[in-house]
C-alpha positions as CSV (number, residue, x, y, z in Angstrom):
1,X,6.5,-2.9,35.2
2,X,9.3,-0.3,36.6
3,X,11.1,-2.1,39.9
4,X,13.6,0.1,42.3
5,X,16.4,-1.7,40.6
6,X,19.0,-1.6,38.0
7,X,16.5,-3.5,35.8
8,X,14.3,0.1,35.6
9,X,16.8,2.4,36.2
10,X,17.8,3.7,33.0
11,X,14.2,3.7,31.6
12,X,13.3,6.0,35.0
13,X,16.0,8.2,34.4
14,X,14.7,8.6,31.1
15,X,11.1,9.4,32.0
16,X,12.1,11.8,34.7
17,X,14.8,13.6,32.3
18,X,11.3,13.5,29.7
19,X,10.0,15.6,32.1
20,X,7.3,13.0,33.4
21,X,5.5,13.0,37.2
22,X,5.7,9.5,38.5
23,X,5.6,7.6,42.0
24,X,9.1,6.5,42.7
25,X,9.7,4.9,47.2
26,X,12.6,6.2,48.4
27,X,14.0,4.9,51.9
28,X,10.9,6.0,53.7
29,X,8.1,6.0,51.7
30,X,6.9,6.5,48.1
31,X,6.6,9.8,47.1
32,X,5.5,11.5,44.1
33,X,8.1,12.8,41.9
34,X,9.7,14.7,39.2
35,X,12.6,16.5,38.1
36,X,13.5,19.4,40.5
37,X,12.2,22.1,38.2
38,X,9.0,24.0,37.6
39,X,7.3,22.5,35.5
40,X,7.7,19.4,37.1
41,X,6.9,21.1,40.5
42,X,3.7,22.3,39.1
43,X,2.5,19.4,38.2
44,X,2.7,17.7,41.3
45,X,1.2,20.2,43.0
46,X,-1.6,19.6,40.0
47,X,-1.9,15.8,41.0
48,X,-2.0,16.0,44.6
49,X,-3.9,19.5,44.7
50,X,-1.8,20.6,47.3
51,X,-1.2,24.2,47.8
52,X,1.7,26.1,45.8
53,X,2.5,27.7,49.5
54,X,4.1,24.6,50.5
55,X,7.4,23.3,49.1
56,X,8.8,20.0,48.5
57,X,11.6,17.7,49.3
58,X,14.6,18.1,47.3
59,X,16.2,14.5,46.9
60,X,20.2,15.0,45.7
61,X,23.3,13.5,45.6
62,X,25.8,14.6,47.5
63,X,28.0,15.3,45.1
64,X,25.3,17.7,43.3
65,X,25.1,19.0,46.5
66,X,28.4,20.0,47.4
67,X,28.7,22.5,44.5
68,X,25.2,23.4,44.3
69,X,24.7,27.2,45.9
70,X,22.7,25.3,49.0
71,X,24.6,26.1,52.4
72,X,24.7,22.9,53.8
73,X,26.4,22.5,57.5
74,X,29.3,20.1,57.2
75,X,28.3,18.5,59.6
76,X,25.3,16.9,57.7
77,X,27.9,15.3,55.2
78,X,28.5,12.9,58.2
79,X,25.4,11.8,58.6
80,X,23.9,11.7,55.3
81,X,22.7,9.5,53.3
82,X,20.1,8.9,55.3
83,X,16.3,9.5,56.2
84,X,17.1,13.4,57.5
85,X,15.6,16.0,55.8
86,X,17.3,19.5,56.3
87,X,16.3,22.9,55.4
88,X,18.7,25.0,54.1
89,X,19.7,28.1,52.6
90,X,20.1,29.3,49.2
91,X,23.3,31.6,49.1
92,X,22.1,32.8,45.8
93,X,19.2,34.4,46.9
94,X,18.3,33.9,50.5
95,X,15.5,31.0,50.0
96,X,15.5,28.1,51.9
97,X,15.2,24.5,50.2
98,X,14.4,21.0,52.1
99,X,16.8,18.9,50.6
100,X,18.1,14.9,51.4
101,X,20.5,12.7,50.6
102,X,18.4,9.0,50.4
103,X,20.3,5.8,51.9
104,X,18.4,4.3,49.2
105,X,21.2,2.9,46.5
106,X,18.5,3.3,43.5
107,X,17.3,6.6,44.1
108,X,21.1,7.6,44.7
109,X,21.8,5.8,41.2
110,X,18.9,7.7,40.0
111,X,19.7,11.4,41.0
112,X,23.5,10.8,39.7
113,X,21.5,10.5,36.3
114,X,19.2,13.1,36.4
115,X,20.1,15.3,39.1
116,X,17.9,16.5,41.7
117,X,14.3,15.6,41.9
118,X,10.9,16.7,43.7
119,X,9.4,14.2,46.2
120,X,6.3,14.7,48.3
121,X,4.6,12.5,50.3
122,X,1.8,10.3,48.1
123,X,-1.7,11.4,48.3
124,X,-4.2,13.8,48.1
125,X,-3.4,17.1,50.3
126,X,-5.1,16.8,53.3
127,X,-5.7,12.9,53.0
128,X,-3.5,10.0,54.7
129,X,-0.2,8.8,53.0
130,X,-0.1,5.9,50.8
131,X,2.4,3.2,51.7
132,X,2.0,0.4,49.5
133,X,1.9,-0.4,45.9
134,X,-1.4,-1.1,46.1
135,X,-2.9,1.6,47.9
136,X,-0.8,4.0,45.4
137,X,-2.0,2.0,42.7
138,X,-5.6,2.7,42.1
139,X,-5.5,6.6,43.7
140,X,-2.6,7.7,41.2
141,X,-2.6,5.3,38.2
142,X,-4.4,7.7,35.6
143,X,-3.0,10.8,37.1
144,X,0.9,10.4,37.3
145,X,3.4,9.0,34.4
146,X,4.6,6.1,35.9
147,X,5.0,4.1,39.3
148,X,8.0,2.3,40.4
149,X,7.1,-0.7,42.9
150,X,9.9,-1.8,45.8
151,X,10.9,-5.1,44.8
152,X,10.0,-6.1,48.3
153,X,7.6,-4.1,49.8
154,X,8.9,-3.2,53.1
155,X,6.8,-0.2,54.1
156,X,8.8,1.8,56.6
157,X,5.9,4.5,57.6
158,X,7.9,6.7,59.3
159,X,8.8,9.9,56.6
160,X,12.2,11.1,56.9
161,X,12.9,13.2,60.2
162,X,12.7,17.0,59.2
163,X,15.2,19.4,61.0
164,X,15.9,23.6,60.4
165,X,19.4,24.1,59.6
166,X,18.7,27.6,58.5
167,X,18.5,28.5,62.8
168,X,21.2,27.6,65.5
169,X,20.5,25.5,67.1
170,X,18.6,23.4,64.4
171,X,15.5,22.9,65.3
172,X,13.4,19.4,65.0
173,X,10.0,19.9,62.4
174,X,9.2,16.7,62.0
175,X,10.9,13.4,64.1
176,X,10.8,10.7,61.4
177,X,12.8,7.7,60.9
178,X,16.3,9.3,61.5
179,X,17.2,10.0,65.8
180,X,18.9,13.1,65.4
181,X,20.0,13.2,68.9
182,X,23.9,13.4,68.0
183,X,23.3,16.3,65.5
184,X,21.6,18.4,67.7
């Protein structure tokens, strides 16, 4: 059994860097993961036959983050980490990314290892989010690599709060666990 603690973190890291798909809960709520690359990218979209048309999270460190070719407002370094979800700008070639920075101290342990990874909420596309170990259990168990379970499980059900950084003023998407009012 993989925990959200030191206990599994090195054996996560390893799966991830293996190029493995698994279900890892962040500060908000679990999400289906893998390293922030294609192939890892594709098959999520695989698992949760979502459509290729719509992106995913970007969970990073913020040290990744500050030399990484993302244009991230400075002011977001102030706020992160948190559950706030920003989409930026790629200076390399004009794409935009949504990318966090987790208040969560395993997944921050985690991405110092690996680097960035995907996350995407955890279901089916078009179906309702699953919150709990046991919920995710039975839905994904064949289809991804491995599941981490939260020690305790204290479901927050609120996603991170999604905001447009790539506009001025930023613009609210989503309103999720983070109150943004000082930001914008």
């Amino acid at each position: 059994m993989l925990y959200n603690d030191d206990s599994s973190l090195d054996a996560v890291a390893s799966l991830l860097l293996e190029g493995k798909v698994g279900v890892i809960p962040a500060d908000t709520v679990y999400g289906l993961s893998s390293l922030a690359d294609r192939s890892g990218g594709d098959r999520i979209y695989e698992i949760k036959m979502r459509p290729k048309s719509k992106s995913f999270i970007m969970l990073a460190g913020l040290s990744w983050l500050k030399s990484s070719p993302l244009v991230v407002p400075r002011v977001l370094y102030d706020h992160w980490p948190c559950p706030l979800t920003a989409i930026v700008r790629n200076e390399e070639d004009g794409s935009t990314q949504a990318v966090r920075v987790p208040a969560d101290p395993f997944i921050q342990a985690l991405v110092e290892k690996t680097g960035p990874i995907w996350s995407t909420s955890c279901n089916i596309s078009g179906q309702p989010g699953l919150m709990t170990y046991d919920e995710i259990l039975p839905v994904f168990g064949d289809l991804v690599d491995f599941i981490v379970r939260k020690r305790e499980e204290d479901v927050n059900a609120l996603p991170s709060t999604l905001i447009d950084c790539t506009v001025e003023p930023y613009r609210v998407i989503r309103q999720g666990a983070y109150d943004v009012k000082d930001l914008i």
